[in-house]
C-alpha positions in Angstrom: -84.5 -142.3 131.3 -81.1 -141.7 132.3 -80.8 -137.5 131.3 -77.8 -135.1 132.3 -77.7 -131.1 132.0 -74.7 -129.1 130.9 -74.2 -125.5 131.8 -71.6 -123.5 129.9 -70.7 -120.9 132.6 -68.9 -122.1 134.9 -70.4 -121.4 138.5 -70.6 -122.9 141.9 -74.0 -123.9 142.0 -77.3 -123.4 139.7 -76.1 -120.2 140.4 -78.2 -117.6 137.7 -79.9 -121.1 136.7 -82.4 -121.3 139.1 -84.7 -122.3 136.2 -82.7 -125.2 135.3 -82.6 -126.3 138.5 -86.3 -126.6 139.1 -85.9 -128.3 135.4 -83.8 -131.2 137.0 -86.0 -131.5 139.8 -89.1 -131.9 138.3 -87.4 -134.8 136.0 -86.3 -136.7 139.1 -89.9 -136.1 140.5 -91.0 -137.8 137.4 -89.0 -140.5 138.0 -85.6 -139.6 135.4 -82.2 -140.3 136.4 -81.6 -136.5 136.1 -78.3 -134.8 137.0 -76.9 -131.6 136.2 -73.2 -130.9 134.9 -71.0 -128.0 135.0 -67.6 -126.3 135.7 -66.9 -125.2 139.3 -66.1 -121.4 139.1 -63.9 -122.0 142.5 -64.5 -125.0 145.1 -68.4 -125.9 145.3 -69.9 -128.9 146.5 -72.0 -131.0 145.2 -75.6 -131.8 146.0 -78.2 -134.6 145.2 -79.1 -132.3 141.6 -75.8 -131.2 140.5 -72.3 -131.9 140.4 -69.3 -130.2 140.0 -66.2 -130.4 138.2 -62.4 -129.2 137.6 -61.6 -126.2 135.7 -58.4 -127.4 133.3 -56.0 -124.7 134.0 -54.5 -124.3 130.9 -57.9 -123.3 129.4 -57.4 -119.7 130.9 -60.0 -117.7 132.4 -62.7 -117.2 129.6 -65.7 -119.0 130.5 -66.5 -119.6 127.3 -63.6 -121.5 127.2 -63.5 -123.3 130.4 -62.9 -127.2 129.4 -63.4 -130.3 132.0 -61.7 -133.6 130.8 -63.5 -135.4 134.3 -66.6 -133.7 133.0 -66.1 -135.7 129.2 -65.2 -138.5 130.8 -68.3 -138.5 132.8 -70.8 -138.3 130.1 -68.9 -140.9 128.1 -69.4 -143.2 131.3 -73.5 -141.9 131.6 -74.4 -142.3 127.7 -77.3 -140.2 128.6 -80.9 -140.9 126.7 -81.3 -137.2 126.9 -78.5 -134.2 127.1 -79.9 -131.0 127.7 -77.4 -128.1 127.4 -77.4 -124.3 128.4 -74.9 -122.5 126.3 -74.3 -122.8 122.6 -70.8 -121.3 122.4 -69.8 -122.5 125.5 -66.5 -125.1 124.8 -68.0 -127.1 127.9 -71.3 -127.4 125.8 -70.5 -128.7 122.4 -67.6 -130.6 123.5 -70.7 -132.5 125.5 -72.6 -132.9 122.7 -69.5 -134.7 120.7 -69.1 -137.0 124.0 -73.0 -138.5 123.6 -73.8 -141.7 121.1 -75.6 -140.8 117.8 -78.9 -141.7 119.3 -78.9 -139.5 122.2 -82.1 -137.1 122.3 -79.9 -133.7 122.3 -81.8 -130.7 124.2 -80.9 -127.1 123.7 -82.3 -124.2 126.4 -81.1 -121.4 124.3 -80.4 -117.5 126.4 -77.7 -115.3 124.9 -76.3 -116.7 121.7 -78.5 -118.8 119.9 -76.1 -120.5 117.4 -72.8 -122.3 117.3 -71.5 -124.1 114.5 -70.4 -127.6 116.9 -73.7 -127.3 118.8 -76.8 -127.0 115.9 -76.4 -129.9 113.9 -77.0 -132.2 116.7 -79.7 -130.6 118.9 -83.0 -132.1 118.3 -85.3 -130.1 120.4 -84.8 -126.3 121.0 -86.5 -124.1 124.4 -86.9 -120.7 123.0 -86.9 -117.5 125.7 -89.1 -116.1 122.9 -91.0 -117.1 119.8 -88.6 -117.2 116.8 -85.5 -116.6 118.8 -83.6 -119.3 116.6 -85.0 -117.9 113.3 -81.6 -116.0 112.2 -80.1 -119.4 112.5 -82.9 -122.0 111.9 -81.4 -123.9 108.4 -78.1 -124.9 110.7 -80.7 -127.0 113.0 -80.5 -129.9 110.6 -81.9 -132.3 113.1 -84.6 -129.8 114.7 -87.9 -131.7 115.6 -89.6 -129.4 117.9 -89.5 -126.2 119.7 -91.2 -125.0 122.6 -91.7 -121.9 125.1 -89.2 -122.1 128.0 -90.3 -118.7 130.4 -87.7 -116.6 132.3 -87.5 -117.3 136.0 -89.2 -114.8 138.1 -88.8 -114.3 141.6 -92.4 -113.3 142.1 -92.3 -113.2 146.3 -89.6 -110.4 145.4 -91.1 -108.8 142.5 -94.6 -108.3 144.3 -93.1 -106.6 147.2 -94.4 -103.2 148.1 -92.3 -100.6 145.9 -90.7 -97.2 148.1 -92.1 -93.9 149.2 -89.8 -92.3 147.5 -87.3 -93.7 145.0 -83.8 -92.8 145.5 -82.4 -93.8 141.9 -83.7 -92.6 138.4 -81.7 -95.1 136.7 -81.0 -98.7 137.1 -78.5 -100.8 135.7 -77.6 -104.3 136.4 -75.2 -106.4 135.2 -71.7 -107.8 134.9 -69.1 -104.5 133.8 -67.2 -106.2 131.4 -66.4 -104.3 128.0 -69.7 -105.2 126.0 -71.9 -103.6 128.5 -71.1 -100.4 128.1 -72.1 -99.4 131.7 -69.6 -96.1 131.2 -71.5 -95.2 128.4 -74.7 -93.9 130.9 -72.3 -91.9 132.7 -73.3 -88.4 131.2 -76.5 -88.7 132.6 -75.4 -88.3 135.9 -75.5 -84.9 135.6 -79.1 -84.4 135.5 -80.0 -88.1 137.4 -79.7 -90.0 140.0 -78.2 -93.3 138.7 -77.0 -96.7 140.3 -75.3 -99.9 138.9 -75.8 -103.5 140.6 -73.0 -105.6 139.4 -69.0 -106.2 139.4 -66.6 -106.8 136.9 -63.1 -105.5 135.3 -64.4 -102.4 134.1 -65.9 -101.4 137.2 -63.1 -99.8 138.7 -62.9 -98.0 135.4 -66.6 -96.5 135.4 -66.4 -95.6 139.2 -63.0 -93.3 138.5 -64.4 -91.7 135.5 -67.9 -91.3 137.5 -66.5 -89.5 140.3 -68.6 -86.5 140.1 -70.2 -84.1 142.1 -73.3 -86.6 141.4 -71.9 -89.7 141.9 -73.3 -93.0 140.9 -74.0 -95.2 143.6 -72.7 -99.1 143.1 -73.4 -101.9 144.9 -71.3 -104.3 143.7 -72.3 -108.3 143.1 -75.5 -108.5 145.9 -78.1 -111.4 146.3 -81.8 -111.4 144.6 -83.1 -109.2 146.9 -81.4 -107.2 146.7 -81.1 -106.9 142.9 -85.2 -106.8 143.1 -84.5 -103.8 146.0 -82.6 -101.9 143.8 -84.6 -101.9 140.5 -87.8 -101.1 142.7 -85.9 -98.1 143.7 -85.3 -96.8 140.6 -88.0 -95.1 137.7 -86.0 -96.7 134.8 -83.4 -99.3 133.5 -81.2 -98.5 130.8 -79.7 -101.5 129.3 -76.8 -100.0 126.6 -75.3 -103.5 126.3 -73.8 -103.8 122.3 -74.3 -107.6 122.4 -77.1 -109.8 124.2 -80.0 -112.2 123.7 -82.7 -111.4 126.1 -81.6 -110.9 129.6 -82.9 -111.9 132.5 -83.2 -108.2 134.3 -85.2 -107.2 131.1 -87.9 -109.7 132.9 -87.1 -109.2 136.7 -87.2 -105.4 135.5 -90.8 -105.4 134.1 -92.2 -107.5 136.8 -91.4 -105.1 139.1 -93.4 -102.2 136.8 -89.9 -100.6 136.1 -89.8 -99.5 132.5 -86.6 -100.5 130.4 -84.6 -98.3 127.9 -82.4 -100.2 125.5 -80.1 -100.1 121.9 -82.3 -101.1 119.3 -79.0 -102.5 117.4 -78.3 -104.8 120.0 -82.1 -106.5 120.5 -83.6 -105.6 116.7 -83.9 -109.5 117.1 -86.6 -109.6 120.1 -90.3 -109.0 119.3 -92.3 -105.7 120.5 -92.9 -106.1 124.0 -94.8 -103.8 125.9 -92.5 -101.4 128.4 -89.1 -102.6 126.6 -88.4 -99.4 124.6 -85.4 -99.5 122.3 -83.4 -96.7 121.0 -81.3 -95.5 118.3 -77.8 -96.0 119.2 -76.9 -92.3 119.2 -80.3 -91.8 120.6 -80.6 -94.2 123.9 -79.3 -91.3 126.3 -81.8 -88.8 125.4 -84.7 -91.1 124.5 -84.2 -92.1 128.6 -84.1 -88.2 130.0 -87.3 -88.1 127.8 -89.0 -91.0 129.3 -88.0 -89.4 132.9 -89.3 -85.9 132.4 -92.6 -87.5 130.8 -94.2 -88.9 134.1 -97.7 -89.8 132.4 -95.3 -91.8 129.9 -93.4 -93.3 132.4 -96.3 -94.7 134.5 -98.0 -95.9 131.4 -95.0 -98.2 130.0 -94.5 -99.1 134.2 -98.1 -100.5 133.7 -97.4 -101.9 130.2 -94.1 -103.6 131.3 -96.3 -105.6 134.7 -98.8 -106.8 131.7 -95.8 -108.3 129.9 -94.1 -109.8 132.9 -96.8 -112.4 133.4 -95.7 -114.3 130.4 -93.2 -115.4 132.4 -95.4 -116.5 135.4 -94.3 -119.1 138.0 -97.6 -121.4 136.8 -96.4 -120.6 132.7 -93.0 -122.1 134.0 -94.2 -125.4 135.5 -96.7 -125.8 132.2 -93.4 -125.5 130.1 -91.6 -127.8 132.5 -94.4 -130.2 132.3 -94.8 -129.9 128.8 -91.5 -130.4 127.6 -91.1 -133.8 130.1 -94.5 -135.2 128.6 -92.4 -134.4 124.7 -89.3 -136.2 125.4 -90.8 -139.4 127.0 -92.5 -139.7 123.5 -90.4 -138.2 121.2 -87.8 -140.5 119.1 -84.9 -139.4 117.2 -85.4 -139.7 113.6 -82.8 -138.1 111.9 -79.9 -140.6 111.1 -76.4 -138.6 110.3 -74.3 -138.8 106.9 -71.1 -140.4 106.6 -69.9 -136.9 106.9 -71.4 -135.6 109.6 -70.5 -138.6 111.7 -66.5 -137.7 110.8 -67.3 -133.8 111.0 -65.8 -134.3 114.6 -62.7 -136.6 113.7 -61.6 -133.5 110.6 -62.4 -130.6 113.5 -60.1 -132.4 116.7 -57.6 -132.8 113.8 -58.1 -129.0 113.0 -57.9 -128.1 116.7 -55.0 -129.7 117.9 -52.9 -128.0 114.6 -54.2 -124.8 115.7 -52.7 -125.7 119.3 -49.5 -126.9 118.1 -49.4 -123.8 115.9 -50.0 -121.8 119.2 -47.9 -123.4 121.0 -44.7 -123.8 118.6 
């Protein structure tokens, strides 16, 4: 089967998406015409698993936004059997989905948002980070015929390394500083912990200035896996105070290291109870983590917890699921046929898109 991956962020490689990567491997291994897709973030190159592709420059610099005409163009050319897409909200995503014929088996790997009103109508099979992480959604997946377990990526050769001595940081923090983060919001504890950030962003600047204390956070900036692995194994705890997120990959890398993580319940009310994620009242997550920190018999007990947890996401659970989910679309047939509707759904929103433009624009 000829089958093509689409990654909404733009990026330079796999990048983050290690996991897909090993995805589009395995399929060529099987003997698939596999390929991945996606927006260079500056100049990469290509290899034999992925290819690259323009940016439009009038797009601006949201990623969510980034649009590739060649990109289109391609997938029109491919008529993939099977489009699997990483993204929902991503334009790059659902703009790939409308390029495909009507009986294209349409794959979603589903992370951070989990809806998008161009994107669920058409997919036909869903990979869930967790059980039920579509629920909140579920009645727009018109077409939905199956879902399936699709575990984080762990790097396991980093996460089993021995820990420190000593651990220089109470508190961990790792991720991009953009406004939704809320990285500036742990800065009050500095004055009783020892905190560092991993992780760059427009708002970094920002946090460091108003961080400038006699304790200073330490920040390392954007750094490699191992150093992300380094840094959380240095530290007793993660605090998380993110206002908007799916499940992120740090909560994993986080636990599989035994560090503990601290997080707002608003923001991941939607993920199950799992052991060593503890989540917080908003007004409530700063002191609920000084807590954790001055309870050691507490801490160690949710650092044991949070191992126990991480090996759902086991290298062998990931090659099952990759397995699995090959053996499911090599026998699984697209049933559902679309209304008259739904097939000029597409036709009514470009007409609705390029008014909004010319509205823009005028």
């Amino acid at each position: 089967m000829k089958i093509r991956l689409v990654l909404g962020h733009p990026a330079d490689d796999f990048g983050p998406e290690v996991r897909e990567g090993l995805l589009i491997e395995a399929l060529c291994a099987s003997g698939h015409d596999a390929l991945a897709y996606r927006i260079a973030a500056t100049e990469g190159k290509n290899n034999a698993f992925i290819r690259l592709f323009a940016n439009d420059a009038q797009h601006g610099s949201d990623p969510h936004a980034a649009y590739s005409s060649a990109l289109l163009d391609q997938i029109r050319e491919d008529q993939p059997d099977v489009l699997i897409v990483n993204g929902p909200d991503y334009r790059a995503v659902y703009s790939a989905i409308r390029a495909v014929g009507p009986k294209a088996l349409i794959v979603s790997i589903i992370g951070g948002a989990t809806t998008h009103r161009r994107h669920d109508p058409r997919v036909h099979i869903v990979l869930e980070e967790y059980d039920g992480q579509i629920a909140p959604a579920r009645s727009a997946y018109v077409r939905l015929q199956h879902r399936m377990f699709f575990p984080k990526l762990i790097r396991w050769d980093l996460a089993q390394l021995p820990g420190p001595r000593t651990t220089p940081y109470d508190i961990v923090n790792v991720g991009s500083f953009i406004p939704i983060k809320r990285q500036i919001d742990l800065l009050p504890l500095a004055d009783t912990w020892r905190l560092c950030f991993v992780g760059d962003g427009p708002e970094r600047g920002n946090v460091e200035r108003q961080g400038n204390t006699l304790n200073r956070p330490a920040f390392l900036g954007n750094v490699g896996a191992a150093d992300v692995y380094a840094a959380i194994r240095q530290s007793r705890l993660m605090v998380h105070p993110s206002t908007s997120e799916g499940f992120p990959r740090v909560f994993a890398e986080s636990l599989s290291v035994g560090v503990p993580v601290v997080a707002r319940q608003s923001t991941f009310r939607h993920l199950p109870p799992i052991p060593g994620i503890v989540l917080a009242p908003d007004p409530d997550i700063l002191s609920v983590a000084s807590a954790i920190l001055n309870d050691a018999e507490r801490l160690d007990a949710l650092g044991v917890a949070a191992r126990a947890s991480a090996e759902r996401w086991s290298q062998a659970a990931l090659d099952s699921s990759i397995q699995h989910f090959i053996s499911i679309i090599e026998s699984l047939e697209v049933t559902y046929r679309p209304s008259l509707r739904e097939r000029l759904r597409p036709y009514a929103e470009d007409f609705v898109d390029a008014w909004r433009q010319r509205q823009a624009d005028a």
